[in-house]
C-alpha positions as CSV (number, residue, x, y, z in Angstrom):
1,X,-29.4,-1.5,-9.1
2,X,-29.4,1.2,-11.7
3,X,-28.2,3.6,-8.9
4,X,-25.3,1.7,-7.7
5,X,-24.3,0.9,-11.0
6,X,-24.0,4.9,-11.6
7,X,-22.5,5.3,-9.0
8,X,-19.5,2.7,-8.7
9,X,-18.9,2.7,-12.5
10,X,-18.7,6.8,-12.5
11,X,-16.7,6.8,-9.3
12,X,-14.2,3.8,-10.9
13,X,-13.6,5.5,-13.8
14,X,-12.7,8.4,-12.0
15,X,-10.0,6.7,-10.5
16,X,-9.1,4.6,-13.0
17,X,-7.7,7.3,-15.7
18,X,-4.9,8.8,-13.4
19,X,-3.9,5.5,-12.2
20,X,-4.0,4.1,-15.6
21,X,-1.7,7.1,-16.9
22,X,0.5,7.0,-13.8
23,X,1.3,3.2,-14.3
24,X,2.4,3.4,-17.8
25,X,4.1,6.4,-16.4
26,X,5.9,4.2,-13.7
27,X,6.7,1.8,-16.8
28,X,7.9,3.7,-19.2
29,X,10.3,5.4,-16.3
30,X,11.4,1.7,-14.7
31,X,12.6,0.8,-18.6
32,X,14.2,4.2,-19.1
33,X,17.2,3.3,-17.1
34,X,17.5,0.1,-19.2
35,X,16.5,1.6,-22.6
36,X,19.5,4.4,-22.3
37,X,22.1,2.0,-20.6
38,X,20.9,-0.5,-22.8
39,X,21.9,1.5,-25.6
40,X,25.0,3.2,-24.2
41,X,26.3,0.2,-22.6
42,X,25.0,-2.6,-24.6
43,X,24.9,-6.1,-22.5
44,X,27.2,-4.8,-19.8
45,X,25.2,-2.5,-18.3
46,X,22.3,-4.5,-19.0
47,X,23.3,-6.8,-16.8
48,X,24.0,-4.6,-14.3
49,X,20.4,-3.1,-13.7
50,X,19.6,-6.5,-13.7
51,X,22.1,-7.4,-11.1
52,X,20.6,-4.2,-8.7
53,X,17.0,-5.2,-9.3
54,X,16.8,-7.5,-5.9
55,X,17.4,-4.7,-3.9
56,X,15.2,-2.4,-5.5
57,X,12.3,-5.3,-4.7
58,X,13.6,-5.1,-1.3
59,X,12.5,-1.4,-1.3
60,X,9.2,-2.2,-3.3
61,X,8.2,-4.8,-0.5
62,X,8.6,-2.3,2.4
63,X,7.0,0.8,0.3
64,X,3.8,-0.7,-1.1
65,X,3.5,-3.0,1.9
66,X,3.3,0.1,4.0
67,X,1.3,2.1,1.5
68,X,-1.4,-0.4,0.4
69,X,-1.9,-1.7,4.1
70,X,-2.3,2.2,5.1
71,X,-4.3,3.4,2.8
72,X,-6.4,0.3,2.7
73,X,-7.1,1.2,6.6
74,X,-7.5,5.1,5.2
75,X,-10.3,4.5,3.1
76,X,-12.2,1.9,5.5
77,X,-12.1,4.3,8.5
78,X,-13.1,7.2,6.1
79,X,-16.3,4.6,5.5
80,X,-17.3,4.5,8.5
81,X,-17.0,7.7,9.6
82,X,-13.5,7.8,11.7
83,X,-11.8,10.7,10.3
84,X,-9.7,11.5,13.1
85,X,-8.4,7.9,13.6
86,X,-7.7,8.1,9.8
87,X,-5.2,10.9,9.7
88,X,-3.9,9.5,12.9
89,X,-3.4,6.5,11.2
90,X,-1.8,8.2,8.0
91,X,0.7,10.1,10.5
92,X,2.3,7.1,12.4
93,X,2.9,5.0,9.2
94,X,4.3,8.8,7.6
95,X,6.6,8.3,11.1
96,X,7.6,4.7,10.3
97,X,8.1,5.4,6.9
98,X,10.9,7.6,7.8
99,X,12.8,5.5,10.2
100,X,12.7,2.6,8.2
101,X,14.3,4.3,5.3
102,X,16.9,6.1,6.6
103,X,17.9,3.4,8.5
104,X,17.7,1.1,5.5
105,X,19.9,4.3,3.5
106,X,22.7,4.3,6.1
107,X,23.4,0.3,6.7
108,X,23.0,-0.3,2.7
109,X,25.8,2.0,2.1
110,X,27.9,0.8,5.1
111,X,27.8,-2.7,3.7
112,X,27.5,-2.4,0.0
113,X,30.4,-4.5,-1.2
114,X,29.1,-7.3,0.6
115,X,25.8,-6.7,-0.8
116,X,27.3,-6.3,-4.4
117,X,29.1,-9.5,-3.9
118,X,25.3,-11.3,-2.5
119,X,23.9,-9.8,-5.9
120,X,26.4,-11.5,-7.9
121,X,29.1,-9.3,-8.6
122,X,32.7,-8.3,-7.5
123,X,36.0,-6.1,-8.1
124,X,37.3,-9.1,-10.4
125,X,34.6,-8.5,-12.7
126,X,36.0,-5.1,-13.4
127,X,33.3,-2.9,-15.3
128,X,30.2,-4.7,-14.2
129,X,31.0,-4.9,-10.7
130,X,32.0,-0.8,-11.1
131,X,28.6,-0.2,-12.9
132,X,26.4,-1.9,-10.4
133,X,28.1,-0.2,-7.6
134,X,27.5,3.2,-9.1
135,X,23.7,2.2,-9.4
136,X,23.5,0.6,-6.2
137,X,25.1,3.5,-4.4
138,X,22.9,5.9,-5.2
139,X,19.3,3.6,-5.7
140,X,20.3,2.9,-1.8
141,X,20.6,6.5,-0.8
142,X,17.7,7.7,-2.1
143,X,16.0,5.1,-0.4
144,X,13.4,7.8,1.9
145,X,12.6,9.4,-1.5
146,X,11.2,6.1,-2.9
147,X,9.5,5.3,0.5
148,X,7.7,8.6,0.7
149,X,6.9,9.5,-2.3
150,X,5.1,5.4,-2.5
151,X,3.5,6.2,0.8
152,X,2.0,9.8,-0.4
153,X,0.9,8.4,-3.7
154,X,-1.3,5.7,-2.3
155,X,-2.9,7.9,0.3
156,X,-3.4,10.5,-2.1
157,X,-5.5,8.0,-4.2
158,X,-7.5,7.2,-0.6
159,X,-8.5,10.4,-0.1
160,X,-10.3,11.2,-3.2
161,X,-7.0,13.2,-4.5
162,X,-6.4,10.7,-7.7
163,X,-6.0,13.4,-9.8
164,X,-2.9,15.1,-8.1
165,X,-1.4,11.6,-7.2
166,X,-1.5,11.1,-10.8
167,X,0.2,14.2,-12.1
168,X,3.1,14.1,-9.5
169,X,3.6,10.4,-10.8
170,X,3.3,11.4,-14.2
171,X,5.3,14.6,-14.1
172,X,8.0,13.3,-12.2
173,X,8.4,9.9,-14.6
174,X,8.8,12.4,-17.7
175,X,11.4,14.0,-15.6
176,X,13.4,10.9,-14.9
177,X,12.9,9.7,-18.9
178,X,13.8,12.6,-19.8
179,X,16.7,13.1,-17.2
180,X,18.0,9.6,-18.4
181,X,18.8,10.5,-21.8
182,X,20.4,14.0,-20.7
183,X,22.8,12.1,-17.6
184,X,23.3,8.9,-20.2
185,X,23.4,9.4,-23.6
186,X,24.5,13.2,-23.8
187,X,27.0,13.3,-20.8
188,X,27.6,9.7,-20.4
189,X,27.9,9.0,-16.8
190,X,26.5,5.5,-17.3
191,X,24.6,3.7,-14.4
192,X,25.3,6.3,-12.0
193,X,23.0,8.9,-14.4
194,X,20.4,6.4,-14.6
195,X,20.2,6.3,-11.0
196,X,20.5,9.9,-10.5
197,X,17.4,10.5,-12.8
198,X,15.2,8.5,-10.9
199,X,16.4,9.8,-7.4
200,X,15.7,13.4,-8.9
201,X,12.5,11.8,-10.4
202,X,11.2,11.2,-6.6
203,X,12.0,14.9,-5.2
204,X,9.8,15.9,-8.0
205,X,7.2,14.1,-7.5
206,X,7.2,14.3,-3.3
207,X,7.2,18.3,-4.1
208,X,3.9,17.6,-6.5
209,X,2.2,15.5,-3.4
210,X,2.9,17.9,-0.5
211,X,-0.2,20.1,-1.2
212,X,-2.4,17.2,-1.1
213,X,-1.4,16.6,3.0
214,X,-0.4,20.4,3.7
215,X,-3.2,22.8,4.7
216,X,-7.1,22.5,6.1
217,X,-8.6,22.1,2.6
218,X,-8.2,18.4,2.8
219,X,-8.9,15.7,5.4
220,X,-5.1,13.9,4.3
221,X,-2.7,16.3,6.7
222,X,0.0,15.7,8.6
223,X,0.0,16.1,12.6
224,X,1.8,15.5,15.3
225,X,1.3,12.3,16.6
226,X,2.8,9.7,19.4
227,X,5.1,7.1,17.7
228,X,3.7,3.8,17.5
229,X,5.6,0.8,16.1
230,X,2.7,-1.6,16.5
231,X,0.3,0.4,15.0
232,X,2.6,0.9,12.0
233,X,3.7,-3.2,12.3
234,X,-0.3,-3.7,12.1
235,X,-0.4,-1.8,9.0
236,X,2.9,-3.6,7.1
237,X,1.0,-7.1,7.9
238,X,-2.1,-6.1,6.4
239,X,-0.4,-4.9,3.0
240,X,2.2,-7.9,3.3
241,X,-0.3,-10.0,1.3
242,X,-0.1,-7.6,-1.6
243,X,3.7,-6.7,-0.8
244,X,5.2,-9.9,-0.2
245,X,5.4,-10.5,-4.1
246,X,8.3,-8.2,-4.2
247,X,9.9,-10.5,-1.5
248,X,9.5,-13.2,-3.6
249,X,10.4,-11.9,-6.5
250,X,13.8,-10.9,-4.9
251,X,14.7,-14.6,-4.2
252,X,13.5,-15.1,-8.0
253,X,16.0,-12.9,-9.2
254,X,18.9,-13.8,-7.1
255,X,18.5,-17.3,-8.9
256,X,18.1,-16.5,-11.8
257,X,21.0,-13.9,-12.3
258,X,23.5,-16.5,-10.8
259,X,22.0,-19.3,-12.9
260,X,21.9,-17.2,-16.1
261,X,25.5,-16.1,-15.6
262,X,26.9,-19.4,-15.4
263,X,24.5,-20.7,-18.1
264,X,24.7,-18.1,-20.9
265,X,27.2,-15.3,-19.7
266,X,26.3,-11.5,-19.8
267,X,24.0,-11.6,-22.9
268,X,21.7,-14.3,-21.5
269,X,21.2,-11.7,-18.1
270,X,20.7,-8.9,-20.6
271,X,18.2,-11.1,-22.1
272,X,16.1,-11.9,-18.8
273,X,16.4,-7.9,-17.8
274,X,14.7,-7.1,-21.0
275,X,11.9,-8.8,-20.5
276,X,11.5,-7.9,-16.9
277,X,11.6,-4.6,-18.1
278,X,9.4,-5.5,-21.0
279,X,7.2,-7.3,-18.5
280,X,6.1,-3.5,-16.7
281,X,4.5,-2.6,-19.4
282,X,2.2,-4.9,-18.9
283,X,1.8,-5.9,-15.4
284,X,1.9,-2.2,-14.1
285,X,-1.1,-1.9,-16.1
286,X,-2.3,-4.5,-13.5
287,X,-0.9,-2.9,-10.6
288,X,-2.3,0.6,-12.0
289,X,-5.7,-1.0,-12.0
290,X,-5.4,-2.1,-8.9
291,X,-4.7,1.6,-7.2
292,X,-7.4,2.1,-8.6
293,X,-9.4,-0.5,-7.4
294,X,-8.2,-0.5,-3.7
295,X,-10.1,2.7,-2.4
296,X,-13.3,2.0,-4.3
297,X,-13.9,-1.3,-2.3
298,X,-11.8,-0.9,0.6
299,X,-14.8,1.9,0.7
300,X,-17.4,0.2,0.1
301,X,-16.4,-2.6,2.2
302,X,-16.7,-0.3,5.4
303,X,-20.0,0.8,4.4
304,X,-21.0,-2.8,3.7
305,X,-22.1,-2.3,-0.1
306,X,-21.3,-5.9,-1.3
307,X,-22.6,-5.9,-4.7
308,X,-20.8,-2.0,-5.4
309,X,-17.7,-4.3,-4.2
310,X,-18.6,-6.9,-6.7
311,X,-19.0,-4.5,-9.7
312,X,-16.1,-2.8,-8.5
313,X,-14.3,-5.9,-9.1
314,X,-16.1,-6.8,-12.6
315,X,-14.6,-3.6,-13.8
316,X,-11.1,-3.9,-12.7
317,X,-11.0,-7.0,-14.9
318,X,-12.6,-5.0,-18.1
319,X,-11.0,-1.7,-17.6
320,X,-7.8,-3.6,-16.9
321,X,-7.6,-6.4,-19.6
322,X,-8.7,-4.2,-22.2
323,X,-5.5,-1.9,-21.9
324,X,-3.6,-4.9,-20.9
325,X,-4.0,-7.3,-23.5
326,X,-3.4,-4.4,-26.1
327,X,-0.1,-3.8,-24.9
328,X,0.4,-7.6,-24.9
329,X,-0.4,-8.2,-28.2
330,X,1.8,-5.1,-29.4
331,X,4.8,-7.2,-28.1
332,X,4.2,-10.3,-29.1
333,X,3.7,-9.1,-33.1
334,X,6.9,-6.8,-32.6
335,X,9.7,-8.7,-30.2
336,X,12.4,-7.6,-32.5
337,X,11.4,-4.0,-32.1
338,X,11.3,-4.3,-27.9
339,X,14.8,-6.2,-28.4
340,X,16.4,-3.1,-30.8
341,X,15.2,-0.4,-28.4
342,X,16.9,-2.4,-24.9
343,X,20.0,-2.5,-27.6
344,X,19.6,-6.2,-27.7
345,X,22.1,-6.6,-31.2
346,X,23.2,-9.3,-33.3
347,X,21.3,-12.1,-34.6
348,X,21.5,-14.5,-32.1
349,X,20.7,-12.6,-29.0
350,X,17.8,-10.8,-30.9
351,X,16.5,-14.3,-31.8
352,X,16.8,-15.4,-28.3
353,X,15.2,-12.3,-27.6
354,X,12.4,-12.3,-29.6
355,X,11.5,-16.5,-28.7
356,X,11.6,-15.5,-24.8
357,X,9.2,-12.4,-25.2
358,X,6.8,-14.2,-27.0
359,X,6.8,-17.1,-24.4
360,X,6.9,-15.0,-21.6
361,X,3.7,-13.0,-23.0
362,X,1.7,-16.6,-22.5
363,X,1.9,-15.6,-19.3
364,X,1.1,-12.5,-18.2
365,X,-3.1,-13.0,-18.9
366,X,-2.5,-15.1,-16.1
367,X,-0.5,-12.8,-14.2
368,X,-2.9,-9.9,-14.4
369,X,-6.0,-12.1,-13.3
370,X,-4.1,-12.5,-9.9
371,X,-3.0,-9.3,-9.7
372,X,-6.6,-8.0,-9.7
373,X,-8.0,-11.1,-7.6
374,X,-5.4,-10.2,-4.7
375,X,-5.7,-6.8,-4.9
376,X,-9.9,-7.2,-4.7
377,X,-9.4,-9.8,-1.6
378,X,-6.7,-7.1,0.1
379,X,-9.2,-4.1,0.1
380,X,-12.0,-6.9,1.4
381,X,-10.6,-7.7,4.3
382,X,-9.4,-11.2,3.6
383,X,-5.4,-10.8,3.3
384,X,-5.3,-14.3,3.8
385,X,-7.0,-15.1,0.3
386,X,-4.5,-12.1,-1.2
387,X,-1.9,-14.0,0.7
388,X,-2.5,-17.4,-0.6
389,X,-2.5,-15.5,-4.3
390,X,0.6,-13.7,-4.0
391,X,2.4,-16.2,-2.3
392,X,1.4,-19.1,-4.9
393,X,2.6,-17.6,-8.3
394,X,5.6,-15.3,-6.5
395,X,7.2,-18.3,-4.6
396,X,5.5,-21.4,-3.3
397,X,5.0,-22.5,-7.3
398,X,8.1,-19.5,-9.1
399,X,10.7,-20.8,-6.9
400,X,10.7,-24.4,-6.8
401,X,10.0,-24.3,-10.9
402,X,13.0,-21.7,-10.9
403,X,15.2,-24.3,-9.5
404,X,13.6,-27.2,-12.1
405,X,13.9,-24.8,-15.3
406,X,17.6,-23.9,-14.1
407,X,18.3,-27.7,-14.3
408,X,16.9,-27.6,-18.3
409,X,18.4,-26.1,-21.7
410,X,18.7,-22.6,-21.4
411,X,16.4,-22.2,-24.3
412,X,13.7,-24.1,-22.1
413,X,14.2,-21.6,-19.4
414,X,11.7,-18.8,-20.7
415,X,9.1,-21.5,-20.3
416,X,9.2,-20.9,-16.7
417,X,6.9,-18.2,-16.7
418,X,3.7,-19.0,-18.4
419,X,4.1,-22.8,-16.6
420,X,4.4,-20.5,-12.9
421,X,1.1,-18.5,-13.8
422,X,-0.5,-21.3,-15.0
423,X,-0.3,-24.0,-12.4
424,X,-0.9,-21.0,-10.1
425,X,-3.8,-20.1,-11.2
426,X,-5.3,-23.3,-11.5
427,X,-4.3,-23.7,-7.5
428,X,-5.7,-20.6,-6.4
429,X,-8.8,-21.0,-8.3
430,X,-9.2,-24.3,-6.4
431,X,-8.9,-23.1,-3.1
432,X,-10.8,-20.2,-3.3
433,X,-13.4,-21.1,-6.3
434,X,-16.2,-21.6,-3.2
435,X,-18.6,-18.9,-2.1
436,X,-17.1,-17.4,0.8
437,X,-19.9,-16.8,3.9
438,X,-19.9,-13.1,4.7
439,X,-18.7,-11.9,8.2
440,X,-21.2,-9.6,8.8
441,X,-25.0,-10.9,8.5
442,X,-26.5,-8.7,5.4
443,X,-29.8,-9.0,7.5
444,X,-28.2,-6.1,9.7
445,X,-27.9,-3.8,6.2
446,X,-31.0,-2.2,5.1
447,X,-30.7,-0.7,1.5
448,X,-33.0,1.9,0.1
449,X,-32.4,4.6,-3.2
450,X,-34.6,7.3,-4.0
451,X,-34.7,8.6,-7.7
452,X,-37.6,11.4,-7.2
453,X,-38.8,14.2,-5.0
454,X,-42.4,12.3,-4.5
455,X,-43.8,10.0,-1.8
456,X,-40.4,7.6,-1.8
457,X,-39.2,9.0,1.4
458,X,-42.1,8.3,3.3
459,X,-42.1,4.7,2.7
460,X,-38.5,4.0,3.3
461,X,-38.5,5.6,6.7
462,X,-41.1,3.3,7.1
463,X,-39.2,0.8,6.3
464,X,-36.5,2.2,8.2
465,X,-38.2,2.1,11.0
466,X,-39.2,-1.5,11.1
467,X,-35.9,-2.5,10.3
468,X,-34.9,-0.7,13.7
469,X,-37.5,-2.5,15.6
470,X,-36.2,-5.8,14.0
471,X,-33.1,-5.5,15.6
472,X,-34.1,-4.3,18.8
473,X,-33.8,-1.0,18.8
474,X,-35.9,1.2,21.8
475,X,-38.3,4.0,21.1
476,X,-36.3,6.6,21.6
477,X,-33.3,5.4,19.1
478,X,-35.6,4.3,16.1
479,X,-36.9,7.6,16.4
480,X,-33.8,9.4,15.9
481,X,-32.7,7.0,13.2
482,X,-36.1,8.1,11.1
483,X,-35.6,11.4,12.2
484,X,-31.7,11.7,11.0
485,X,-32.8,9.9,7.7
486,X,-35.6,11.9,7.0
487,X,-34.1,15.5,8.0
488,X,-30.6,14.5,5.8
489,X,-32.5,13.1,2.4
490,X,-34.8,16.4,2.8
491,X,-32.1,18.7,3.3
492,X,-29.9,17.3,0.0
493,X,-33.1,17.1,-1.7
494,X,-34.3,21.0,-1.1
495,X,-30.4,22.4,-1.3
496,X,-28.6,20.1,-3.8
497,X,-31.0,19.5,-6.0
498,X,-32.1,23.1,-7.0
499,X,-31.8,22.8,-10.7
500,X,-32.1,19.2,-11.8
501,X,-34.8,17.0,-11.2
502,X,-32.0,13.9,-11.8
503,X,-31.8,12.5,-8.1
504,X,-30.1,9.7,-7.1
505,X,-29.6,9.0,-3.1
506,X,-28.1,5.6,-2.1
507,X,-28.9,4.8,1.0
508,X,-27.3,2.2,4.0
509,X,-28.5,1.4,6.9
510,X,-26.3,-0.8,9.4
511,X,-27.5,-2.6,12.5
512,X,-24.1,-2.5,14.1
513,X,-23.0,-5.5,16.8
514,X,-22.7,-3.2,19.3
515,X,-26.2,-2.2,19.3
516,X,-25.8,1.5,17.2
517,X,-26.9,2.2,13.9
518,X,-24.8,3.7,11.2
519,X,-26.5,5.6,8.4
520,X,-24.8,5.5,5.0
521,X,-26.1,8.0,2.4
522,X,-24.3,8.6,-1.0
523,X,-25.9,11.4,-3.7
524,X,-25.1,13.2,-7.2
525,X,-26.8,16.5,-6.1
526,X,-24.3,19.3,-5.9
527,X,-21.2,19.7,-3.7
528,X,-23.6,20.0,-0.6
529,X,-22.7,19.3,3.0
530,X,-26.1,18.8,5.0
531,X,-24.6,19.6,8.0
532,X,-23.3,23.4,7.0
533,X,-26.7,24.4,7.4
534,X,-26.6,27.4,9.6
535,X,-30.0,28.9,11.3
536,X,-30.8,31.4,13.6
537,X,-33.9,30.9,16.6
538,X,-37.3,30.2,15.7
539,X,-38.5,34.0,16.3
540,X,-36.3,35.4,13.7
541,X,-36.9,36.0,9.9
542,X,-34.7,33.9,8.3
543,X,-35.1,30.2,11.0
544,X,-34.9,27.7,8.8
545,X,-36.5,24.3,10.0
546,X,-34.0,22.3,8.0
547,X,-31.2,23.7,9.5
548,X,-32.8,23.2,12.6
549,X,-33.2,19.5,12.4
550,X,-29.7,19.2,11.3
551,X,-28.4,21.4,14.3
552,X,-30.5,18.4,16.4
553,X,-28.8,15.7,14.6
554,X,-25.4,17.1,14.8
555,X,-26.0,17.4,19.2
556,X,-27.4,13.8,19.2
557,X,-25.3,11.8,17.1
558,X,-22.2,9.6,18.0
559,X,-20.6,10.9,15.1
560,X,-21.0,12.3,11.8
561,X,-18.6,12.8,8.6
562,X,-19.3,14.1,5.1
563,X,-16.8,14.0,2.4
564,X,-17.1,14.6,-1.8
565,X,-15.6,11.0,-2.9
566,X,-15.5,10.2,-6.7
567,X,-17.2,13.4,-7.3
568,X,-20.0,12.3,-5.3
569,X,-21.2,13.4,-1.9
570,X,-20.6,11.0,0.9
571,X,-22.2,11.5,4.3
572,X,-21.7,9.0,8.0
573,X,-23.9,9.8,10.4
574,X,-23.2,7.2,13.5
575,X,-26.8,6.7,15.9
């Protein structure tokens, strides 16, 4: 256990950082535009990035759907090997991506004063209806920027590229803060700056991603590849558990912008975009973990390491909670300092302010558990469980309470939040509090590590090699399993271990269905690929018998892949 522990931790934390600075990144940039209109603007324009913020889930849904469900599929045919099928994978949904979004572009601007008028707005409200227009115009036609650069990000992350993924996001989030106050506050062109900033803010960072997928030096590239809608329809349903939140959350806010208005006029909206704003601080901390959290077991989860899932998960929650409840408790001790920098002024909206931050804070422990319980159950294979999570606290519980806190005092309405967590939590925890029965039989996984250069080899090929007998395997095939275990853990062991004696080499063994055997093996030697070894013929000076038994390996097997992953050598080798 001490090996996989090392590993996973090492490997998480890894990850972790750059997601962790990209998501307050993302934050800091998504309350930019309300922080600068906020304070040009006041309530008016406010409400207007509140008014806009449906259509903006509208993009979210199709964007992370496509990006989680593809790089989810990324990582798990990367763990077993199918490099090929990955990229080819990568470079349809790239493909659908692009039609989905330009389409999307082109009919959003076609109709946008119907759309403006299903948001909540029209020309007889004069300056808002002008100031959401300008916004919507522009969020709506830079609709393939916030696709792409989505789709990049989270593939990036998948193919051991974290750190790049999380200085384009970072870079380019600086660039639209920073844009924000230039285009708002010095020049003044209101919403349509605020838009323009983040629009400018996704060319940046698309033009920080393109090295990771241009080139040779990489296994993320693009290719050409034959359109496939179903493949890329395939891909959309398997992310729709984590996406369809943003779906949700669309009907949420249609209600609650209409119900606001009529209820407590422009400074009650201005009110409930604050803390939506507010609430990305926190949650995106959340989300953040979760980016990082997705490739670590969507990895292991091909390679069928359930406990390094497990502790993957364990860590999400500490790593996460830890940053998240200390921006949590910064908001609920200063509410009248989040209200003053949204421009919420005067004493009675910065005392309605400060009441619903505090409220809605009750709620967001709850919120963050899910987050990371959905996300864990997405990258496991089981998108119905991530389904059931989503679906419970973003509409079968939010929007039937939406409709019962509408019908209340609208001081009672901020209560709506932590009561929506709550009872969903409670729900989910019901329904999936049981032990779920694996789908694959962990009798078909044999697990070894080896910490030394003695004798340990010896016995686990041993082992090895009743494990093949155990599940029918002829002569001829355990021998070659032994063999390819044996020749691999001797090869890292003389070439990437020259000067340490600290080895580590995780080893999995999988019986597969189908009656092959695929050979896991994870190390902290040096950047090493066994299979790079080069040898000449036996009657020259410099054969090298290792070399030779990989050059065997490499002719015999199905298929073999090695990758660095975490900063960790990964190597498949398919029997």
């Amino acid at each position: 256990m001490r090996g996989k522990d090392l590993f996973t931790s090492k490997i998480y934390r890894r990850l972790w950082i750059p997601a962790a600075i990209s998501s307050i990144g993302w934050a800091l940039s998504d309350i930019a535009d309300a922080v600068v209109v906020g304070q040009r603007m006041g309530t008016v324009g406010l409400a207007a990035i509140a008014l806009i913020l449906p259509v903006y889930m509208i993009n979210c849904f199709f964007a992370h759907g496509l990006g989680i469900g593809g790089s989810v599929l990324y990582s798990k045919l990367l763990g077993e090997g199918r490099s090929r099928d990955a990229v080819e994978s990568f470079n349809r949904v790239a493909q659908g991506t692009l039609l989905l979004s330009v389409a999307a572009a082109v009919l959003g601007n076609i109709f946008i004063v119907p759309l403006l008028a299903l948001l909540g707005t029209t020309p007889a409200d004069g300056e808002l209806f002008e100031a959401t227009k300008q916004y919507l115009t522009i969020l709506i036609s830079a609709t393939p920027l916030f696709y792409f650069s989505n789709l990049l990000n989270y593939y990036l992350r998948n193919d051991d590229n974290g750190r790049l993924a999380g200085i384009g996001s970072v870079v380019a989030n600086v660039a639209d803060i920073v844009l924000n106050i230039v285009f708002v506050l010095v020049l003044g062109f209101g919403t349509m700056g605020a838009a323009l900033s983040t629009a400018i803010g996704q060319v940046i960072a698309i033009a920080i991603y393109m090295p990771g997928v241009l080139g040779r030096a990489h296994i993320l590239q693009f290719s050409r590849v034959s359109p496939s809608f179903k493949a890329v329809f395939s891909v959309f349903r398997d992310g729709f558990s984590e996406s369809v939140n943003y779906l949700y959350q669309l009907i949420f806010l249609l209600i609650c912008n209409n119900v606001l208005i009529r209820a407590g006029s422009e400074t009650a909206v201005a009110v409930f975009d604050m803390i939506q704003n507010a609430s990305y601080l926190v949650l995106y901390i959340f989300e953040g973990t979760n980016r990082a959290t997705l490739p670590v077991v969507s990895t292991y989860h091909g390679e069928h390491r359930t406990e390094s899932k497990k502790l993957a998960c364990r860590l999400s929650f500490a790593y996460g909670g830890i940053a998240g409840f200390t921006i949590m408790a910064f908001i609920a001790a200063f509410p009248q300092a989040i209200c003053a920098l949204f421009g919420v002024t005067g004493a009675e909206a910065v005392g309605v302010g400060s009441f619903a931050l505090r409220i809605y804070i009750l709620s967001t422990a709850f919120a963050g558990s899910q987050i990371l319980m959905s996300g864990y159950y997405q990258a496991s294979g089981r998108e119905k469980s991530s389904l059931l999570i989503t679906s419970l606290r973003g509409g079968f519980v939010l929007l039937p309470a939406t409709i019962v806190f509408s019908l209340l005092p609208i001081e009672y309405f901020w209560w709506l939040f932590p009561v929506t967590e709550i009872i969903a939590t409670a729900i989910a925890m019901g329904f999936l509090g049981g032990k779920k029965p694996e789908k694959f039989d962990p009798e078909r996984i044999y697990k070894a590590i080896i910490r030394s250069k003695d004798n340990e080899l010896g016995a686990i090929t041993a082992s090895a090699e009743e494990f093949c007998e155990k599940w029918e395997a002829d002569i001829k095939q355990t021998y070659f399993v032994t063999m390819t275990l044996e020749e691999v853990c001797l090869a890292i062991m003389q070439n990437g271990y020259k000067d340490t004696d600290d080895i580590l080499i995780d080893i999995v063994l999988v019986a597969e269905l189908d009656g092959g055997f695929t050979l896991h093996i994870r190390d902290n030697a040096a950047k090493f690929d066994p299979f790079s070894l080069q040898t000449n013929k036996a009657s020259e000076d410099d054969f090298d018998m290792n070399a030779m038994g990989m050059r065997v390996i490499k002719s015999k097997a199905k298929d073999f892949f090695y990758r660095q992953y975490g900063g960790f050598n990964s190597l498949v080798v398919k029997i």
